[in-house]
C-alpha positions in Angstrom: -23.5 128.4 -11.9 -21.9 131.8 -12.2 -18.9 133.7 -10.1 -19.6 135.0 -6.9 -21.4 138.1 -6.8 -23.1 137.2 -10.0 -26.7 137.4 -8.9 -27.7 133.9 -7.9 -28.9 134.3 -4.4 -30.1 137.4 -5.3 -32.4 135.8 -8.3 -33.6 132.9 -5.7 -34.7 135.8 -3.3 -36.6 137.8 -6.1 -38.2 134.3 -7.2 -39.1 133.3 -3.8 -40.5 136.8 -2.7 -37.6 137.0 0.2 -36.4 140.2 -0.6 -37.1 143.9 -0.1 -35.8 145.7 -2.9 -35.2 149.2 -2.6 -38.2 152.0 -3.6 -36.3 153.4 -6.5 -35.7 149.5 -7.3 -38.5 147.8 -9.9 -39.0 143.5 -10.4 -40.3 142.5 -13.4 -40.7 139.0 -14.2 -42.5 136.1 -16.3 -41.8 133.3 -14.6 -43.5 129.8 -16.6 -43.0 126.0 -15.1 -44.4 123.8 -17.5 -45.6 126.3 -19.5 -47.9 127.9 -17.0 -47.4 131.2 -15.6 -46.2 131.0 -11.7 -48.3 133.6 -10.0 -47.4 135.6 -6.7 -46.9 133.2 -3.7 -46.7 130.3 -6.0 -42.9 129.7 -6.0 -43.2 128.1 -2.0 -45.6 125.2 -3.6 -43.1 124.2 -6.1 -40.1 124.0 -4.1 -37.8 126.3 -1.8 -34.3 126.9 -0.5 -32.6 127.6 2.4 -31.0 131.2 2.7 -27.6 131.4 3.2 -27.2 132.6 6.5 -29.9 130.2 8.0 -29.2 129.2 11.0 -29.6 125.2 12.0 -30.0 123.3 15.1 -26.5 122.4 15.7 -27.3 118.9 17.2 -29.6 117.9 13.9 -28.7 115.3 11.6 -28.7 117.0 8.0 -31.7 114.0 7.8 -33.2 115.1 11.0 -33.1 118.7 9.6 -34.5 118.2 6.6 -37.5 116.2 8.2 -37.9 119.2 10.5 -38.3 121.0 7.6 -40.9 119.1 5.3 -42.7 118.8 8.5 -43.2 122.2 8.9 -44.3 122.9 4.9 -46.4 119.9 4.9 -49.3 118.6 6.8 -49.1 115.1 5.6 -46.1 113.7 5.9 -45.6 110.1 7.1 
């Protein structure tokens, strides 16, 4: 995927709208999925990540977690 310090969190963040960049700073991007052009806000309905430094409830199963998780982005989960 790349060396560290080679941009990868960094591009997530841009994609997923999670970071501030800097006034003199400028994002442009054309993002497509399946040949359609993925508007502001969009990138949350087609899938998402967990930041780095998130922080996890310690006594969660990774399953448990990631239940938590759907649960929280979904409202009809089974």
């Amino acid at each position: 995927m790349g060396a560290s310090g080679s941009g990868k969190t960094s591009l997530l963040n841009i994609l997923g709208e999670r970071l501030d960049v800097s006034s003199s700073a400028e994002v442009i991007k054309n993002v497509k999925v399946n040949g359609q052009n993925l508007n502001k806000g969009d990138f949350g309905k087609l899938g998402a990540f967990v930041m780095q430094d998130d922080i996890l409830i310690e006594t969660m199963t990774p399953f448990e977690s990631f239940c938590f998780a759907a649960k929280l982005r979904t409202s009809n989960l089974s």
